[in-house]
N, C-alpha and C positions, 0 to 999 in steps of 0.2 A: 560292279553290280549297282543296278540304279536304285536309291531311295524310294522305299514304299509311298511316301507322304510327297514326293516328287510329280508335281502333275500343271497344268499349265495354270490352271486356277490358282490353287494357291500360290506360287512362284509370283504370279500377277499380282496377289494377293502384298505379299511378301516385301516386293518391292515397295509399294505403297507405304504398309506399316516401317520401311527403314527410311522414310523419309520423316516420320515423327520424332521432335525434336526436343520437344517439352511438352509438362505433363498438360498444358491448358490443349494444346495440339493433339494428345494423345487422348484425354479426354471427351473432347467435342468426337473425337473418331471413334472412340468406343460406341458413345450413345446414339448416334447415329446407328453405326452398325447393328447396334443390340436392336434399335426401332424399326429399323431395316428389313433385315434378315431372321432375327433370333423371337424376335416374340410372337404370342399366339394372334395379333393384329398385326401380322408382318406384310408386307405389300410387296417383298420380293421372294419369288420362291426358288432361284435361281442355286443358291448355296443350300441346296438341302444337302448334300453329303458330305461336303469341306466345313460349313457355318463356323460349327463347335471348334473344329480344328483352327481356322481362323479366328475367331474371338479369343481362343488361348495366344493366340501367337499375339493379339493386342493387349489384352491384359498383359502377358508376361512383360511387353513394350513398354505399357502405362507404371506397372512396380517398380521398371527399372528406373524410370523417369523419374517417380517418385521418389524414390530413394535416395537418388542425386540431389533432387530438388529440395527435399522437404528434411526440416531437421529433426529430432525423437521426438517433441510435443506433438508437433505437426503432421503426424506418421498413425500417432494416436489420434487425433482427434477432428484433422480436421478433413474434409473431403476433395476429392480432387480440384473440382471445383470453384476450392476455398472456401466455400461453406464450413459452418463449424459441424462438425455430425452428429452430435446428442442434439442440435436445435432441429438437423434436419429428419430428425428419428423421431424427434418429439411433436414437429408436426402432424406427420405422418400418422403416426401412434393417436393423434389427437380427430384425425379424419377418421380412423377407424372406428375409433372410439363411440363416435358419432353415428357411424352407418346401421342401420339397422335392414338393407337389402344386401344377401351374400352376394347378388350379382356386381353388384356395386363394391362391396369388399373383395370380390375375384378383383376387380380392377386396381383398387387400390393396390391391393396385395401383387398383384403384376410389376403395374407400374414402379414401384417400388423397388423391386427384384431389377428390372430392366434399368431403372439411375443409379441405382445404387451398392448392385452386386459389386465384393471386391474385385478388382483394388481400387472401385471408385470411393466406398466409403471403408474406414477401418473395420477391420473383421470383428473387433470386441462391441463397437456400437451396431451393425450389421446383425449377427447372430441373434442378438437379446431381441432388437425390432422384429426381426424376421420371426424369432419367436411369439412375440405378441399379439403380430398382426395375423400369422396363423393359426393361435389359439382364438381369435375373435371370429376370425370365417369359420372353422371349425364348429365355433357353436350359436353361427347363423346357417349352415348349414344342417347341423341338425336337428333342428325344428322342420320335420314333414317333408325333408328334403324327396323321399322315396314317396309321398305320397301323393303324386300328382303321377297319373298314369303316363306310359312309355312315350306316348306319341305329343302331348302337352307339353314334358319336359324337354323334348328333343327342341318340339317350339321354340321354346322361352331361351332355349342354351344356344339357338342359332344351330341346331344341327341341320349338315343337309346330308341324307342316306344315300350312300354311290351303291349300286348293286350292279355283280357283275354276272354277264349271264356266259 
């Protein structure tokens, strides 16, 4: 019986990720991919069904790489990268900090998610950021967020209305 998760795409896909040989390799392919495909500024829309499935089959690539690679300080602390990740959290944290337009924190807050989701950076510096940076959009959004009528905010947010007849 053939594999559900069996289809030319990924297989394609597949191949590609088993040529990844280290974490700097595996790496540069995630973020890529994640700018790609996976974010809400993504320029291909080609992997809308497979994406997520492919982006696990990378990451799981990249932990493995990791692990190989990096020895327990290393694993904590620092980012694939090689970056340290409390310094790259703390920037981060430091731009937010800063922003006083949520549209501008939606970015941040993206962008962020898109470098940095594990296993590019440790899950213990990750989680606390990702917390902070969402408590900040959180409450730049709600300042009058609802208060600019349906058809302004679609404006401002880049909405375009497909209607089907």
């Amino acid at each position: 019986m053939a594999n559900i998760h069996d289809n030319p795409t990924r297989n394609a896909w597949m191949t590609k990720i088993a040529t990844l040989d280290t974490v700097a390799k595996a790496h540069t392919f995630l973020t890529d991919f994640r700018a790609k495909h996976m974010s809400p500024f993504k320029t291909d829309w080609t992997l809308e069904l497979d994406g997520l499935w492919i982006e696990l089959k990378i990451e799981e690539k990249l932990a493995l790489l990791k692990n190989k690679e990096f020895n327990d300080t290393q694993l904590l602390n620092n980012c694939t990268c090689g970056a340290n990740a409390q310094q790259v959290a703390n920037e981060v944290i430091a731009n937010m900090e800063a922003c006083n337009d949520m549209y501008e924190a939606e970015r941040i807050h993206i962008n962020f998610r898109l470098a940095c989701k594990p296993p590019v950076m440790p899950v213990n510096v990750f989680l606390d950021t990702e917390r902070q940076l969402g408590t900040k959009l959180m409450e730049l959004r709600n300042i009058d967020y609802y208060a600019l009528p349906l058809e302004e905010l679609r404006q401002k947010r880049g909405v375009k209305v497909i209607t089907l007849q």
